[in-house]
Residue, then its C-alpha position, 0 to 999 in steps of 0.5 A: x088303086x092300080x095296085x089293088x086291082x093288081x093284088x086282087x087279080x092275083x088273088x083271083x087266079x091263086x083262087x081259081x088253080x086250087x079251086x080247079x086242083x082241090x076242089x071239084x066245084x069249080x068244073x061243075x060250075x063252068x058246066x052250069x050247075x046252080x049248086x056248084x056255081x053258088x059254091x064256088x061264089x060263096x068260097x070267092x068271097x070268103x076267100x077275097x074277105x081273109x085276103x083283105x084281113x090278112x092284108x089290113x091287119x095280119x100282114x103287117x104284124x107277122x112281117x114286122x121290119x125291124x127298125x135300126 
């Protein structure tokens, strides 16, 4: 459990920087603007929802460990 809370907080500060480096919805948001605020919601959890894919199904296929 620790390690998610851990995996998902790093994913949580990787979203914020290229939000606050890409996109400009995330500086609206801290202003207060419903439109910029349900944007940066909606992308969060699409962007939790394609971590957690890669992390079940994706990962382990792409960095296969080659067995002796």
């Amino acid at each position: 459990m620790k390690n998610v809370v851990i995996k998902f907080s790093l994913f949580t500060v990787i979203y914020i920087l290229f939000s606050w480096i890409i996109a400009n919805d995330f500086v609206c948001a801290l202003k207060g603007d419903p439109l910029c605020m349900q944007n940066v919601a909606i992308r969060y959890i699409i962007f939790i929802v394609l971590m957690v894919v890669y992390e079940k199904w994706v990962k382990d296929k792409v960095f296969k460990r080659k067995e002796k």
